[in-house]
C-alpha positions in Angstrom: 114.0 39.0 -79.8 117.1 39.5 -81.6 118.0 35.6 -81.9 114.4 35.2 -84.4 116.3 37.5 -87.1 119.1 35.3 -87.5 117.1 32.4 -88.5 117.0 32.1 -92.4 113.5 32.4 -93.8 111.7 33.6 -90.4 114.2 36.7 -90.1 113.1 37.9 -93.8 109.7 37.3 -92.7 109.8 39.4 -89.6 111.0 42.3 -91.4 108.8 42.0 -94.0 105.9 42.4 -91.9 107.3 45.0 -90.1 109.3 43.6 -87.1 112.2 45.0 -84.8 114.6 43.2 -83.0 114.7 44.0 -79.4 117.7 43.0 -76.7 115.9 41.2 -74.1 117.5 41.9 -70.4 119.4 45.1 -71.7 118.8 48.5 -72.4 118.1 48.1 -76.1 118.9 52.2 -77.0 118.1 51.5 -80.7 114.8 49.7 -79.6 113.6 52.5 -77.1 114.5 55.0 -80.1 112.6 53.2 -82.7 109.6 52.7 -80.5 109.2 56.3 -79.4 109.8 57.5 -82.8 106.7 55.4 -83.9 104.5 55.9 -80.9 105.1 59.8 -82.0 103.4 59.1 -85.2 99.3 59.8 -84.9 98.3 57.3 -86.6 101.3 54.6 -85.7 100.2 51.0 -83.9 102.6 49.2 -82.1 101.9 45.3 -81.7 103.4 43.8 -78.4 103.7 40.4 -76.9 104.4 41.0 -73.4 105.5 37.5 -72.2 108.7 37.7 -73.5 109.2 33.8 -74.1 106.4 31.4 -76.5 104.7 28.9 -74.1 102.9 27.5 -77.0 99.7 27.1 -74.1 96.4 28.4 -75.0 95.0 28.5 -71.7 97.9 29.5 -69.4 99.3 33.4 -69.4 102.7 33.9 -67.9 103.6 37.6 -66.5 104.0 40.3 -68.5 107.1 42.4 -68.5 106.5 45.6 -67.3 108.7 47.3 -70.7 105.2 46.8 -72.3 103.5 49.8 -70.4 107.4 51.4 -70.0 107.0 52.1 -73.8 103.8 53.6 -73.5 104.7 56.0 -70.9 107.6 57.3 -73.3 105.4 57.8 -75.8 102.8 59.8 -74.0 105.8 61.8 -73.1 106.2 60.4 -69.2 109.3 62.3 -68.7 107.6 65.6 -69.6 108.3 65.2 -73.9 106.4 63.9 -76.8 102.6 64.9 -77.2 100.6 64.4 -74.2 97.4 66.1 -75.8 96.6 62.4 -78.0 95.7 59.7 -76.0 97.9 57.0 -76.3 95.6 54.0 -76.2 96.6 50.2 -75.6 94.1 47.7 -76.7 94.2 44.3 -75.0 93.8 41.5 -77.2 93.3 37.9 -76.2 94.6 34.8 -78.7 93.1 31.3 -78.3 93.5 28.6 -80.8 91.0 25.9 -81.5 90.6 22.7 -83.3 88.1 22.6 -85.9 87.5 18.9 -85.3 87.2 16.1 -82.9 90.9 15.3 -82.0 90.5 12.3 -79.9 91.5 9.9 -82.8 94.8 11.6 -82.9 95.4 12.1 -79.9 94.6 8.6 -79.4 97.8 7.8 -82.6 100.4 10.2 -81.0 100.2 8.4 -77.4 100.6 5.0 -79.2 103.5 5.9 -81.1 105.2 7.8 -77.9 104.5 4.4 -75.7 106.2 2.2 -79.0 109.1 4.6 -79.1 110.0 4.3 -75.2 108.6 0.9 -75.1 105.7 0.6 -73.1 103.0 -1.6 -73.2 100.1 -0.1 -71.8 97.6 -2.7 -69.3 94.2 -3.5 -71.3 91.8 -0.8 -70.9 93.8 2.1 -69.8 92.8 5.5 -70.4 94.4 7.7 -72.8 94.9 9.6 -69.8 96.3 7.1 -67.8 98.7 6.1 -70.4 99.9 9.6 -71.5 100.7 10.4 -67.3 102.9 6.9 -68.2 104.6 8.3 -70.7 105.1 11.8 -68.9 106.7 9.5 -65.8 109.2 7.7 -68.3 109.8 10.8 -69.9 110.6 12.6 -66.6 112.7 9.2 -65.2 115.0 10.0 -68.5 115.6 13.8 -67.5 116.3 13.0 -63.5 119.3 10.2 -64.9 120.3 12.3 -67.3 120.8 15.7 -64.8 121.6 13.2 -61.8 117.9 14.7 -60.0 117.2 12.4 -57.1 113.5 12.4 -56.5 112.7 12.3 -52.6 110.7 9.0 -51.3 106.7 10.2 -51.7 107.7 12.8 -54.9 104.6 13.1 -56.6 104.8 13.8 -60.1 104.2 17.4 -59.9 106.6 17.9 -57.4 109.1 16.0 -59.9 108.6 18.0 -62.7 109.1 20.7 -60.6 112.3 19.7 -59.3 114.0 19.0 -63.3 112.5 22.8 -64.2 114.6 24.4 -60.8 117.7 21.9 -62.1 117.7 23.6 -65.4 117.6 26.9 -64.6 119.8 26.6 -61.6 122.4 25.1 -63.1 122.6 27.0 -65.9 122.1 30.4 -64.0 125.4 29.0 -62.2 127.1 28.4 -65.4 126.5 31.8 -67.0 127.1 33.6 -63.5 123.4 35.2 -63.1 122.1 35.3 -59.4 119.3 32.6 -59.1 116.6 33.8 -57.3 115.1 30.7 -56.3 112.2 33.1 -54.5 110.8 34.5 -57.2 107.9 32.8 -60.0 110.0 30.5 -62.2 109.0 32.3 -65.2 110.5 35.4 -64.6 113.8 32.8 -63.4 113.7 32.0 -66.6 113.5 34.9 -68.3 116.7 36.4 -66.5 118.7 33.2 -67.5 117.7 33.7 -70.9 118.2 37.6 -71.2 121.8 36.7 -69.5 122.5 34.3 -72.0 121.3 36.8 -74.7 123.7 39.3 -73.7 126.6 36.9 -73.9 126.0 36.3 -77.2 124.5 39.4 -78.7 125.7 42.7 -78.8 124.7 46.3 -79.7 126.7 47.9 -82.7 129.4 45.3 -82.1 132.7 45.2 -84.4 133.0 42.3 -87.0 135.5 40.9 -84.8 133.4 40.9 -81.7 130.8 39.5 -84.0 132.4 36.5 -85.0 133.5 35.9 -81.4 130.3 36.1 -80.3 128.9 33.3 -83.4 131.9 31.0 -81.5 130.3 31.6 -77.8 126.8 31.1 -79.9 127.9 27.4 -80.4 129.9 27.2 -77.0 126.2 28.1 -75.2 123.9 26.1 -77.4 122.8 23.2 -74.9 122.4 26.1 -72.2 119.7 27.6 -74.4 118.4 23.5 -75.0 118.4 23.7 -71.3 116.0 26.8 -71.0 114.4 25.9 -73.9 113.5 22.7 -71.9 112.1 24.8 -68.9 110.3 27.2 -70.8 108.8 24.1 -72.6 106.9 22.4 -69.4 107.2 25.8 -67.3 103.3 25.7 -67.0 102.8 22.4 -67.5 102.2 20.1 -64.4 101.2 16.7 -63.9 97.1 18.2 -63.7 97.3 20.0 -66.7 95.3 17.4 -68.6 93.2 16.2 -65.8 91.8 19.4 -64.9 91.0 20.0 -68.5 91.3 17.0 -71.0 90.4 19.0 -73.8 92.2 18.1 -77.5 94.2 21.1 -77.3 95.5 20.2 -74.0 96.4 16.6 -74.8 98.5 17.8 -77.9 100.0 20.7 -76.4 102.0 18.2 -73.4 102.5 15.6 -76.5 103.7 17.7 -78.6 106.4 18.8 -76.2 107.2 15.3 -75.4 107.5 14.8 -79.3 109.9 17.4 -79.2 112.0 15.7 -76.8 112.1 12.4 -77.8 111.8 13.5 -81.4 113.3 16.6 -82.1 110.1 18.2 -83.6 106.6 17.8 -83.3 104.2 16.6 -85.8 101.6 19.3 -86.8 97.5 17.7 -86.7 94.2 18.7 -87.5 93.1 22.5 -88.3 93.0 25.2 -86.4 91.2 28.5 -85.9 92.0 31.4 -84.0 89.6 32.9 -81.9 90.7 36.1 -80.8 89.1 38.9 -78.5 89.4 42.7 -78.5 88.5 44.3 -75.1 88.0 47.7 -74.0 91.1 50.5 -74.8 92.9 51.9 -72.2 94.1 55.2 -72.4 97.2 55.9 -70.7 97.2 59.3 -70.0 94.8 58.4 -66.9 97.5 57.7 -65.2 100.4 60.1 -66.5 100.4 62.2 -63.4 100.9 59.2 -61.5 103.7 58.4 -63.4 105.5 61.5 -63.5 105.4 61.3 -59.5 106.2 57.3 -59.0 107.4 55.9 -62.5 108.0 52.9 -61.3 104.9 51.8 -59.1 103.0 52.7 -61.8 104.4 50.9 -64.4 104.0 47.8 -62.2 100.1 48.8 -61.9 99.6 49.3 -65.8 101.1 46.2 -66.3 99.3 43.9 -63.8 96.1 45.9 -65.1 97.1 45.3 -69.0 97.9 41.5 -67.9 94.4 40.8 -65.9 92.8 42.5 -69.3 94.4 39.3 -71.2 93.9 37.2 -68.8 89.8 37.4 -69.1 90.1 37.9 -72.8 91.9 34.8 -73.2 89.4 32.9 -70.8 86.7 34.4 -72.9 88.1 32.7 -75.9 88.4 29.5 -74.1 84.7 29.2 -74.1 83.4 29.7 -77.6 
């Protein structure tokens, strides 16, 4: 996203190993261009990350945007230009990270220090389970005083989280004047908040002056991105995220978003490996002449097909 070149160090990085910037929830022109100028090259790859947003969860997969297959069609010369006698392959690759130890000792430290910096004493013989859902519930009680959220006699504490992510995206979908769509997957809510906010504050070959308004509106909108940046945060996380898989990368993926919260970072442990899978290519001209006759239906089936692809891939990961 455009927003990642602007930060010192990581911008220089991106370019370095060969990044664009891209204008989420606009017609980027200068993206589009530069894509389809290097899908045109033979031997050019392209590496996409279709979600949009980092969830920073191994085991959970949000939609993909459909601009992922969008590009591809372009390429392969969709609208009847480019080369359409190359095949223009996408290769689905799945990305897992693992722990190259036994975390429990850790995980195990972290909850302690969370319960001493809120102030709980956890009963003898609790879980670590038990005691990080505490912690979760205290962490959730500060968020519904702090937004004024009323949880409803019986709330469970799913339906509690549930009710501070629709807050945060509500409210701010209000304050930068986007339709809510309260109908649709919260992720893709999300998303359009974001990309709203995005355009507010970024533009395409703006002026200097138009710039430096924009670095003012920047500061002006801050805790509306902390906001989003909140719901992205626990947008797949639910009270069962643990329980129905208490693995080490589980535990420390919800702590470290509470660290984040109560802390303002989170504290890096143990080693990691990635274990990442490479499935079958797909070649796109199968379904060009679909395409040329129904663009947009079949850019919806490419993409659903690309994100199942993932979706296995990444599952496949999860069990070596």
């Amino acid at each position: 996203s455009r927003e990642s070149f602007s930060v010192p160090v990581v911008g220089w990085i991106l370019q370095k190993c060969g990044a664009y910037s891209i204008m989420r929830g606009t017609v980027d022109r200068q993206a589009i261009k530069t894509t389809r100028s290097l899908l045109a090259e033979k031997s050019r790859k392209i590496v996409m990350f279709p979600e949009g947003l980092t969830y920073g969860q191994n085991d959970v997969l949000m939609p993909f945007h459909e601009g992922v297959a969008q590009f591809g069609f372009l390429g392969a010369g969709g609208h009847g230009e480019g080369r359409v006698d190359a095949p223009m392959w996408y290769v689905p690759v799945g990305i897992r990270y693992a722990y190259m130890r036994d975390m429990s000792a850790d995980v195990t430290s972290a909850v302690s220090r969370l319960e001493e910096y809120i102030g709980i004493v956890p009963p003898k013989g609790e879980s670590v389970y038990e005691r990080l859902r505490a912690v979760g519930t205290s962490v959730v009680e500060g968020f519904e005083k702090a937004y004024g959220v009323r949880p409803e006699k019986g709330d469970t504490l799913d339906a509690r989280i549930a009710r501070m992510k629709d807050a945060w995206v509500s409210r701010t979908a209000t304050a930068v004047g986007v339709e809510d769509k309260p109908e649709i997957p919260l992720g893709d809510r999300v998303r359009a908040v974001i990309n709203a906010l995005d355009r507010m504050n970024f533009a395409q070959d703006a002026s200097e002056f138009t710039k430096q308004t924009m670095r003012r509106r920047h500061q002006e909108t801050a805790p509306l991105y902390k906001d989003m940046e909140r719901a992205g945060r626990f947008l797949a996380t639910g009270a069962r995220y643990v329980a129905d898989d208490p693995s080490d990368e589980r535990y420390l993926e919800v702590i470290s978003r509470i660290e984040e919260e109560l802390f303002g970072f989170s504290q890096m442990r143990g080693p990691r490996r990635a274990v990442v899978t490479v499935g079958e290519p797909i070649d796109l001209r199968q379904y060009l002449d679909e395409y040329r006759g129904s663009s947009r239906s079949t850019v919806t089936i490419v993409t659903r097909v690309l994100e199942e692809r993932v979706r296995e891939l990444v599952g496949t990961a999860s069990q070596r």
